[in-house]
N, C-alpha and C positions, 0 to 999 in steps of 0.2 A: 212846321205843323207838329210834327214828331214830337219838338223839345218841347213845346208851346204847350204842348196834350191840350191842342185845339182838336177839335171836331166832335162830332156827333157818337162815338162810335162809346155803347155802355154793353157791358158783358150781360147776357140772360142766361139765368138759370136754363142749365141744359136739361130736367126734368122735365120744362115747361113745354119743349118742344119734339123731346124726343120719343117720349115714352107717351102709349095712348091712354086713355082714362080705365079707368078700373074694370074686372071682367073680360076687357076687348084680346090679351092679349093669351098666348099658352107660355108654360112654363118655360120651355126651350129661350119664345122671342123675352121674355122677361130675361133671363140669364144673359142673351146674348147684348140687349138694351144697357144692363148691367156693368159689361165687361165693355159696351164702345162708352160707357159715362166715365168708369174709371180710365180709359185711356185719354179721352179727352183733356180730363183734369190732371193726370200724371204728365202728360208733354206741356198743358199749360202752368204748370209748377215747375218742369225741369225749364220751361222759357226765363220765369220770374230770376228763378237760379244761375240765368247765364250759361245753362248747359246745352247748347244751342244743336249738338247734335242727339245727342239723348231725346232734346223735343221732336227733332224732325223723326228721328227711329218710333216717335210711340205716335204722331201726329199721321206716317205714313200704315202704319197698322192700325189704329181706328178709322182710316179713311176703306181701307183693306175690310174689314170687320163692316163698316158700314154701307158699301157697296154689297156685301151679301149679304146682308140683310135686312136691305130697305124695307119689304114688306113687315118687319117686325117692328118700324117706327113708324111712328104722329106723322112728322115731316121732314123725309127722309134727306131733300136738299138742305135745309135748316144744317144739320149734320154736319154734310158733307163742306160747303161754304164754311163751318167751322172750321174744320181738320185744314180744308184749302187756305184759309187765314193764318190759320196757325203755320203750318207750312209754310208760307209766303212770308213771314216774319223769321221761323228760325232762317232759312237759306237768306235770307236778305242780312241777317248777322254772321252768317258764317263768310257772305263776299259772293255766295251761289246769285247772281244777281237776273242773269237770264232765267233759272229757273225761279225764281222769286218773281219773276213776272209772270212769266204762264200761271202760277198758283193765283197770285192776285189778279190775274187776268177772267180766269176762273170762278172767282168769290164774285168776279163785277157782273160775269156773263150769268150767274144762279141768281143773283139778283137783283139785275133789269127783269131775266125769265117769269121772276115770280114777283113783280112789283113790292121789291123789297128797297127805300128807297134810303133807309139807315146804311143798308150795308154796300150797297151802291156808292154811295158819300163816301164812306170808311175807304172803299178799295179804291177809288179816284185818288184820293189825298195819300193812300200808302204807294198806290202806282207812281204818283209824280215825284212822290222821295227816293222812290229807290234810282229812279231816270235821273234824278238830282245826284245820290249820291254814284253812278256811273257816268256823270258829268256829261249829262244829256242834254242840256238846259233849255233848251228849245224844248223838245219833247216836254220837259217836265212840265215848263209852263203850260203847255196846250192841257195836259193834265189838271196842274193846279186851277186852271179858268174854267176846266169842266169842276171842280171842285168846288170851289166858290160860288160857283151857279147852284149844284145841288145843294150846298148849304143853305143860301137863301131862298132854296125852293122849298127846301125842309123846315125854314122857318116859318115860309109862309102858311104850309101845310097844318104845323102845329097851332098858328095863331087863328087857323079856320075852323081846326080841332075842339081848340079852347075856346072859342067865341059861341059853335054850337054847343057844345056843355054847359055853357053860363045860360044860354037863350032856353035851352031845357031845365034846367034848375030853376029859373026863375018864373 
């Protein structure tokens, strides 16, 4: 899945979800909104990098950051399922494989929680890699067939998506 950059899984703009609309916020929550954006994007730059512990050092300080400050974010889990993502990738390149589970264990449990059904996908498919590459293989399957199930539950989603958008347009 990994090598394929099969699945569903497209990076959003972390403005979109993190920060509230204009007026809602005081200056402090804006500053602190500010400093978990940049950390976010600094571990997911040291990721690109190969600098795998750099990521997890600034992915577990924006998780840190964004645990005290939930009430100064949009959606505060949104976040947090980030930072846990990212985490769950650097340690799963470092060989940290048990902990790279909990983290992606993590992202799946904020994203059943909140009927998040992309990132749900995402962490099924990075769970059954990492059970792969700890030579799990039973496990991983049971994984990959929840995987493949939400994928074409997500397709079907999209195609019900699209079909009322066209039936309203027209």
């Amino acid at each position: 899945m990994r090598e394929a950059g099969m699945g569903p899984y497209v990076p959003i703009p972390s403005q979109r979800f993190i920060e509230k609309g204009p007026g809602q916020s005081t200056d402090e929550e804006i500053a602190a909104v500010d400093g978990i954006i940049v950390k976010l994007k600094t571990a997911k730059r040291h990721l690109k990098e190969k600098a795998n512990d750099m990521a997890l050092s600034e992915f577990d300080e924006a998780l840190k950051e964004i645990n005290a400050n939930e009430e100064a974010l949009a959606e505060a889990w949104k976040a947090q399922r980030k930072a846990h993502r990212g985490r769950g990738a650097a340690l799963e390149r470092l060989g940290r494989y048990g902990e790279a589970l909990e983290a992606m264990q993590t992202v799946l449990s904020l994203s059943v929680d909140h009927d998040d059904h992309s990132g749900e996908t995402d962490a099924l498919g990075v769970i059954a890699d990492i059970y792969t590459d700890m030579d799990q293989l039973e496990i991983a399957s049971e994984y990959y067939d929840r995987y493949f199930q939400s994928l074409q539950e997500e397709d079907a989603l999209n195609a019900a998506k699209e079909a009322a958008e066209t039936a309203l347009a027209a």
